[in-house]
Structure formats: structure tokens, C-alpha cells
N, C-alpha and C positions, 0 to 999 in steps of 0.2 A: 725413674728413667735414667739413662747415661749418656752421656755424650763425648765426643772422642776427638777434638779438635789437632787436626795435624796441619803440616803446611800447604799441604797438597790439597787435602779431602778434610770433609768434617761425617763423621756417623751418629748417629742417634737411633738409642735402641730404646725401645721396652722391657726389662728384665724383670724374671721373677723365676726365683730360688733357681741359680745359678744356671738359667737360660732364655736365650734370647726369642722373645714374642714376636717382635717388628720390629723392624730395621726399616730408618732411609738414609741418604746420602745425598751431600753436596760439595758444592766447590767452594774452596777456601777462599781465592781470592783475594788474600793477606793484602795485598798492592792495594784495593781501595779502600783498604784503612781501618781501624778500629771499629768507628762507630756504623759505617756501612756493613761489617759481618755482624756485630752485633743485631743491628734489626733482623738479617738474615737467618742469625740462630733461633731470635722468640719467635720468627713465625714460623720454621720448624717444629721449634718445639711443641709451641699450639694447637699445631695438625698432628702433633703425636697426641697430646694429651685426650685432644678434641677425638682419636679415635678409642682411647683408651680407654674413655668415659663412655663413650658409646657399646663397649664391649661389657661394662659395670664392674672396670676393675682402673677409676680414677688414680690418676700417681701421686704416692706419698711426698715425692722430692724428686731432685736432680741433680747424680752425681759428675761431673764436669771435668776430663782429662785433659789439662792444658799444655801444650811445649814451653819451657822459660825457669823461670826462677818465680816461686811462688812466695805469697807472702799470706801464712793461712788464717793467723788471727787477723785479717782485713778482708782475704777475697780477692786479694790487685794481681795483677801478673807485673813484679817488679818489670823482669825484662824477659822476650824472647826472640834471641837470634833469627830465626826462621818463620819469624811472623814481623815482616817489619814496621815499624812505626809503633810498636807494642812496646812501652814502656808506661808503666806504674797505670794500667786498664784497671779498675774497679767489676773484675768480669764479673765477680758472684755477683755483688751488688744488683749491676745493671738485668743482668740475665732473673733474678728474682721481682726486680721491678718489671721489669717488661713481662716474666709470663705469672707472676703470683705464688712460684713455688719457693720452698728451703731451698737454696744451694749448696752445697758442696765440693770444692773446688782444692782438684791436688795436679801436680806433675806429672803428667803421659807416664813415665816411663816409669815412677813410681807405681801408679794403678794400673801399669802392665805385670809390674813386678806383683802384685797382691793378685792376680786375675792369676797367672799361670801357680802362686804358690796355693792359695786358694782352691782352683780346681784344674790346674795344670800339670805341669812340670814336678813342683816343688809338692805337692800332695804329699802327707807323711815325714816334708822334712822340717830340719830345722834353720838354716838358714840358706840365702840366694842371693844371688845376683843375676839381674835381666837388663842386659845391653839390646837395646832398641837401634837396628840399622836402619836409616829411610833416610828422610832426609837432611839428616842431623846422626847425631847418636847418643840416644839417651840413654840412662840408667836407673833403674832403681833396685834398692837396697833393703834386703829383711836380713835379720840377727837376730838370733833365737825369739823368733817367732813375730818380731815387733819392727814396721816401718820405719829405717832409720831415713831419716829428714836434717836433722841441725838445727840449732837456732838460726843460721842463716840461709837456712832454707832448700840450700845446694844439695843438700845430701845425695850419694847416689849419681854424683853428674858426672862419669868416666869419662864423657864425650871430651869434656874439656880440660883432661890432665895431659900433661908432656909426654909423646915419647918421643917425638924429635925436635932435640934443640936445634933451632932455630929455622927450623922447618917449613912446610906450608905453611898459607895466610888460613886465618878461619873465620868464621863469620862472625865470631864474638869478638875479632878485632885479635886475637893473639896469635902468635906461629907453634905449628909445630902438635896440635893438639889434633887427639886420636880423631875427632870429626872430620878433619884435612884429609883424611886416609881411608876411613871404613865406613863414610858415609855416602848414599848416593850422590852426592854433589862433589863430595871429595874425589870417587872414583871416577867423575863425570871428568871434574877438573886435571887430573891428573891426566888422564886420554890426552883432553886437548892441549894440553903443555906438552906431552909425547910427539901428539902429530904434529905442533907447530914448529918441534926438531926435526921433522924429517923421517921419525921414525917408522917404519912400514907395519900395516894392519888392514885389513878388508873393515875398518870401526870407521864410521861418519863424525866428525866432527859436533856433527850437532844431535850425535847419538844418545840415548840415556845407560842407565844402570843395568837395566834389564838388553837391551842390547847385547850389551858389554858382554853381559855372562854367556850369552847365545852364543857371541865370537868366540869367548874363552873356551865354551864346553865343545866344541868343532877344530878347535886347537890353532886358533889365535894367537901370535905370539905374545903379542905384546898385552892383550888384554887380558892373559892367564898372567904375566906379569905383573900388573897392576892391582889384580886381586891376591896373587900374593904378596907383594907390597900390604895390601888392605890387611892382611893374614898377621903379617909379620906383627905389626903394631897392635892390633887386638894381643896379641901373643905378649906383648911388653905389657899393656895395658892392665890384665888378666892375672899377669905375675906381682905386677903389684898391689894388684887387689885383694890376692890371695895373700900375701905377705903380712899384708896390713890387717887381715880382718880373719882369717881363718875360716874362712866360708870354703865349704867343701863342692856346691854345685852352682855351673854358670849357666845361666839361657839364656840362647841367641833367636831375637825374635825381629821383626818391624817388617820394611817393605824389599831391602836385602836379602834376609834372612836364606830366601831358596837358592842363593849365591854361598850360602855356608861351605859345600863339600868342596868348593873353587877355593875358600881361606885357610880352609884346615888344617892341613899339614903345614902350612907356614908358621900357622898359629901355633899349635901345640909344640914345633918346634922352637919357637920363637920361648913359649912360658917354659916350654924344661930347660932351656939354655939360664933362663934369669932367675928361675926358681928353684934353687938348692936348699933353703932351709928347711921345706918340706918334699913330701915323694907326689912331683906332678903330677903321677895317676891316677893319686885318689881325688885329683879333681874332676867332677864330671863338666863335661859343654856338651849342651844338647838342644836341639830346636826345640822352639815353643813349640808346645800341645796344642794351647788354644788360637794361638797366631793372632789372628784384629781384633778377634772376640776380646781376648783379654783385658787391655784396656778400659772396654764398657761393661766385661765382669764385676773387675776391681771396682772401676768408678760407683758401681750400683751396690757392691759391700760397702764403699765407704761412706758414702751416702746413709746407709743404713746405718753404721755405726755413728758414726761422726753424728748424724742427724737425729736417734734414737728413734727410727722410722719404725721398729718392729712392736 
């Protein structure tokens, strides 16, 4: 089984050989707390397994995509912005106590990144990057052919490098970080810092991300504005990604994502402007293939791997 823990929504599938059996969904509800979505997740997962056993095809394990900064020889979710009150969770632990299975337990945007290269996007290549937009903005990172991670566990976390000193606030407590700008809260946030100037838009104050682009794609001013804003910074972001690692293809995936052709051109002009030491065009940025799935693809490879489930 996989599970897909975001801020917003939690999914739990049934996977086998790179497709999804059953699917359910719930609400995150981060606000009451750790141990309250905890029971919430084993009695999900129970009614997953309890049908899966019903079907005669019991689950070997559970692979677990979490948002945060992970810590994989323990299973803890040191810290995550976007789930608050999350700091130093024992998620695998609990989640194997409460339902009896293996867990497995990596970083969303990482086991998006293995989901799309796996059977997505990246099929055939050699290495990637997948910027996850939603509620946050995650990353994860493949290099010839292998999940780069770190010893500190960060690897992969674009959301939270500079590109504007001293910039918005972010939720990880620092300024300026590409989250402030390209993620749905950033995008959200910045709206209502516009309209609390005065500036003129048919956008509702207490409007979301997907609004936003609605307004943008009918020609909005200021919300075609903002998403290029969102544009520009992925474009800085992108450039030094590319700089630093020689990765030839980028995927744009999460709950943003269908806001992409609203960033684009800010974006790529934003990475050709920063990026001279290589020829910007041999980089590709392309939407996710598999889009949600991904993450509970990945998670259900790494499970397998990680768990020696096959």
C-alpha cells in the first residue's frame, strides 16, 4: 500500500506493478495535531488492508510520502512546515504499531520525483528534478539514476533556497524563499498583500490558488502578474539547479501545476537570463505524466525496495 500525506488531503492507494487498485481520501486536518491524524491514518489504512485481504491479495507493506524533513534511519518527521505541530513525529514507528505492517517512510516530493521517473516523465532518462507546487514546494532529486537525499536528509528541497534576499516571510520561518512565491499560499499571500494596496483585480481576498489562475487565464491583471512573479523565481530557482547539478530535465507537478502555462514564459525567461554557462534549451520543464498518482507510485517502489517486499 501507499500513502500520500499532504497538507491539505491525505490519499491511500493499493498499488501493484505500477497501478493503482483503490484509492481513498481524507482530510488532513494538521490543526488537531499529530496524534489525532495519526489514529486517523491506521484506521484508513485498516479498511484498506481489510479490503485487500478480502480481495486475496493481503499487503506486503506501507510506503509513506510525507511533507518535512525526514529522518529515514528512525522513521521521525524531524520537521514539517505545512503540518504544524510536526516536529521530531515517530510516523513510521507509530503507523506500523497501530496497523502491524513494514513502513516505509520518505519525503513527498522525493517519491514524486521516483513516481514520475519511474513511470512518468523521466522514463528512459537519466537524471531529474520534480518541483512539487501545492501547498508548499517541494522537491525531489534523481542523479544518474539514484535518489539524492543527504546525510541531512534535505536533499532536493528547492522550496526553501533564496531567490529573493530578503524577500517574503515563509513558513519555515525564513525570507525570501522560492515557497513565498510559487506556492499555493505564496500565490494566495501575495494577492492579498496586493489588494491590501489598493491594487485593482475582480480576485476575492479570501480567494485560493486556483481562483487566482481562473482570473489570470480571462486576463486578470494583476493575478497574471503574480503568477508571473511565481514564474520569475522558479526561473531563478531552475537556473541554479541546473548549474549546480547538470540535470538536463525539470517536472512541474503538485496541486498548481495546471497554473504552469500562466508561469512559463517568465520562467524560462527568467533561467536563460541566469543561465549562461550551459545552453538553457537543452533543458526540458514539462508537466507531470502521472500528476497525484506519482507520489503513491514512488511510495509503493520504495516500499518494495527499501522493504525487500518482492
Amino acid at each position: 500500500m501507499a500513502l500520500d500525506l499532504g497538507g491539505t488531503n491525505v490519499r491511500l492507494a493499493l498499488v501493484r506493478e505500477g497501478h493503482l487498485l483503490h484509492e481513498a481520501r481524507l482530510a488532513t486536518q494538521a490543526q488537531d495535531g499529530p496524534a489525532a491524524l495519526l489514529g486517523r491514518l491506521a484506521a484508513a489504512v485498516h479498511e484498506m488492508a481489510a479490503r485487500a485481504r478480502a480481495e486475496g491479495s493481503p499487503p506486503a507493506g506501507l510506503g509513506v510520502a510525507s511533507p518535512g524533513v525526514i529522518d529515514r534511519a528512525t522513521g521521525v518527521v524531524r520537521v514539517s512546515p505545512n503540518l504544524p505541530g510536526w516536529r521530531d513525529v515517530p510516523l513510521a514507528a507509530e503507523l506500523s504499531r497501530a496497523t502491524g505492517l513494514a513502513v516505509a517512510l520518505e519525503n513527498d516530493a522525493n517519491l514524486y520525483a521516483l513516481g514520475e521517473y519511474l513511470y512518468g516523465a523521466g522514463q528512459g532518462g537519466r537524471d531529474l528534478a520534480c518541483l512539487t507546487l501545492g501547498t508548499g514546494v517541494g522537491g525531489g532529486l534523481i542523479l544518474e539514476g539514484r535518489l539524492v537525499t543527504g546525510a541531512l536528509g534535505s536533499g532536493g528541497e528547492i522550496g526553501h533556497t533564496l531567490v529573493e534576499p530578503g524577500g517574503r516571510a515563509c513558513g519555515c520561518g525564513a525570507l525570501g524563499c522560492l515557497e513565498a512565491y510559487a506556492s499555493a499560499t505564496g500565490l494566495v499571500g501575495m494577492l492579498a498583500e496586493a489588494l491590501a494596496q489598493g491594487r485593482p483585480s475582480a480576485c476575492q481576498p479570501d480567494g485560493d490558488a486556483e481562483s487566482l489562475a481562473r482570473a489570470a487565464r480571462v486576463g486578470d491583471a494583476l493575478a497574471g502578474e503574480l503568477f508571473g512573479r511565481a514564474g520569475k523565481a522558479l526561473g531563478r530557482a531552475i537556473a541554479n539547479l541546473v548549474a549546480f547539478t547538470g540535470l538536463d530535465l525539470v517536472v512541474i507537478g503538485g496541486g498548481v501545476a495546471p497554473a504552469w502555462p500562466l508561469m512559463e514564459q517568465a520562467c524560462r525567461r527568467e533561467m536563460a537570463a541566469r543561465l549562461r554557462i550551459v545552453d538553457p534549451g537543452a533543458v526540458g520543464i514539462v508537466p507531470a505524466q502521472r500528476g497525484d498518482e506519482a507520489p503513491l507510485l514512488g511510495a509503493a517502489a520504495f516500499a518494495r525496495q527499501g522493504l525487500a517486499l518482492d
